[in-house]
KOLNU-152444 format. One record per residue (C-alpha): residue number from 1; x, y, z; residue in three letters. Coordinates in nm, 2 decimals. Each point is the difference from the previous one (the first is absolute). Example, Ala and Ser with C-alpha at 12.3 -4.5 7.8 and 13.67 -1.06 7.14 Angstrom:
<recs>
   sevex       c1       c2       c3   lokol
       1     1.23    -0.45     0.78     ALA
       2     0.14     0.34    -0.07     SER
</recs>
This chain:
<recs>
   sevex       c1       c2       c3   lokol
       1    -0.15    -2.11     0.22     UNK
       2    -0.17     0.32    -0.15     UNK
       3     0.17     0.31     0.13     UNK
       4     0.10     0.31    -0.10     UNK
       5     0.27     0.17     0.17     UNK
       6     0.14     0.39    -0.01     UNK
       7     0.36     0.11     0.09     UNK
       8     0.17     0.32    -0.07     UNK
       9    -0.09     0.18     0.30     UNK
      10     0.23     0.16     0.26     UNK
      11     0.07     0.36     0.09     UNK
      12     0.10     0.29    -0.15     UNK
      13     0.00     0.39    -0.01     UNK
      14    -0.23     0.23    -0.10     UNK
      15     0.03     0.03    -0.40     UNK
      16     0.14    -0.34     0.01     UNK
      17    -0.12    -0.28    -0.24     UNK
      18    -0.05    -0.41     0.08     UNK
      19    -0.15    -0.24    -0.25     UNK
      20    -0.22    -0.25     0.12     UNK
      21    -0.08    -0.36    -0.11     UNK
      22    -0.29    -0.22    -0.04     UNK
      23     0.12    -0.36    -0.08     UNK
      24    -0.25    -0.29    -0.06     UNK
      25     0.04    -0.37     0.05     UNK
      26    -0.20    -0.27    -0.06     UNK
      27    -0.23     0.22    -0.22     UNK
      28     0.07     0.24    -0.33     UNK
      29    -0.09     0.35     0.04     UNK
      30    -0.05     0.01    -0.34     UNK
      31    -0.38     0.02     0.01     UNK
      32    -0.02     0.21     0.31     UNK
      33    -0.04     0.36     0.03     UNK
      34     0.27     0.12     0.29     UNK
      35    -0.11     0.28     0.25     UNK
      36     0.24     0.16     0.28     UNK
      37    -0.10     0.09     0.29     UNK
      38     0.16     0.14     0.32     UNK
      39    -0.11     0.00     0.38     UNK
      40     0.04     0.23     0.24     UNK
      41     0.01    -0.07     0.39     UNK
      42    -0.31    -0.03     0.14     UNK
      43    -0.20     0.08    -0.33     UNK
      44    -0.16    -0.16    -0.27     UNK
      45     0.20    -0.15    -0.30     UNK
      46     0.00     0.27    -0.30     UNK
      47     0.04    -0.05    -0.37     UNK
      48     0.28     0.13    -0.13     UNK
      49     0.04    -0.14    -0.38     UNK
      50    -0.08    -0.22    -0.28     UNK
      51     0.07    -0.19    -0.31     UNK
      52    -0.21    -0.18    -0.20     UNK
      53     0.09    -0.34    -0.09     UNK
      54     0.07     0.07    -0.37     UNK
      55     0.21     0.29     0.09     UNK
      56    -0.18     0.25    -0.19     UNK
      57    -0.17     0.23     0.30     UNK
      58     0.12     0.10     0.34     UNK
      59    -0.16     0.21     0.29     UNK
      60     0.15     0.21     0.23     UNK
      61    -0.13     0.13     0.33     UNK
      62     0.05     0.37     0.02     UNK
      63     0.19    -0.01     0.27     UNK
      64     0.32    -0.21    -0.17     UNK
      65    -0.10     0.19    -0.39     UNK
      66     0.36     0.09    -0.19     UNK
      67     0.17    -0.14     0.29     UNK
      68    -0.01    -0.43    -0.01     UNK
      69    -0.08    -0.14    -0.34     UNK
      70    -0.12    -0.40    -0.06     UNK
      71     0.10    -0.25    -0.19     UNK
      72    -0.03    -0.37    -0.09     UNK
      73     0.31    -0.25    -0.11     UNK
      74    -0.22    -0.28    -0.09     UNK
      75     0.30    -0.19    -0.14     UNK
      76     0.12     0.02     0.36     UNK
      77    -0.34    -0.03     0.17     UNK
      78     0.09     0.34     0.22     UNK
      79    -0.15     0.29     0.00     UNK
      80     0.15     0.30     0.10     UNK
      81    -0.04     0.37     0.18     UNK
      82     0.20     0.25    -0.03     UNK
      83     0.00     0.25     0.25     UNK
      84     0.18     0.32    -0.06     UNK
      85     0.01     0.35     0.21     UNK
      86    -0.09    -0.20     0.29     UNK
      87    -0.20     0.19     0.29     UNK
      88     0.00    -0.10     0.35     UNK
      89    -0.39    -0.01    -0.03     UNK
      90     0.09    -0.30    -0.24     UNK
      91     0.17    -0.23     0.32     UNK
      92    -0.27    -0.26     0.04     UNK
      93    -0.02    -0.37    -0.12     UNK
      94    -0.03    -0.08    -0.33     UNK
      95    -0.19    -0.29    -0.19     UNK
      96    -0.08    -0.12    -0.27     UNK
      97    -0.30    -0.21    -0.13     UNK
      98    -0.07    -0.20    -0.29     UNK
      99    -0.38     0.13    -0.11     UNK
     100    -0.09    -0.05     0.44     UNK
     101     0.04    -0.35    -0.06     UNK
     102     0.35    -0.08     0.17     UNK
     103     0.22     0.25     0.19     UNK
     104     0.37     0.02     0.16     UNK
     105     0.09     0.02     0.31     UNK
     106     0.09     0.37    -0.06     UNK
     107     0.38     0.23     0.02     UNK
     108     0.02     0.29     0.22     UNK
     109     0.11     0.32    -0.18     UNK
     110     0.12     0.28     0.23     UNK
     111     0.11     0.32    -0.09     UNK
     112     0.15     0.25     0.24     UNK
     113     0.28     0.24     0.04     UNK
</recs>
């Protein structure tokens, strides 16, 4: 079965940090360009990063810039987010796609005093 699925998520305080996972199986992510995204309740899923699938540009939405940085472990098939100086505007559910072709099920992230 093709899936990818994202752990990592949980709670934490404000100016906390969590790294999140997108593992593959069934498929190699080598080839695919990675975006994050994040949903909010009761609004429309956002982008929140990138990585290209040779590694060598990533994209940031203003919002999470200097604060979550993206990378790929191809070796591992993962690929990660880092999330530092965590806001409670960050809590939503995260996900992570592999170029809109497959998606996870999502992690929640919440943040909160």
């Amino acid at each position: 079965q093709l899936q990818l699925v994202e752990s990592g998520g949980g709670w934490t305080q404000p100016g906390g940090s969590l790294r999140l996972s997108c593992g593959a199986s069934g498929f190699s992510l080598d080839d695919y360009a990675i975006g994050w995204f994040r949903q909010f309740p009761g609004k429309a899923r956002e982008g929140v990063s990138c990585i290209s699938s040779s590694d060598k540009m990533t994209l940031y939405a203003d919002a999470v810039k200097g604060r979550f940085t993206v990378s790929r472990d191809n070796a591992k098939n993962t690929v990660y987010l880092y999330m530092n100086d965590l806001k409670p505007e960050d809590t939503a559910v995260y996900y992570c796609s592999a170029a809109g072709d497959y998606w996870g099920q999502g992690t929640q992230v919440t943040v909160s005093p």
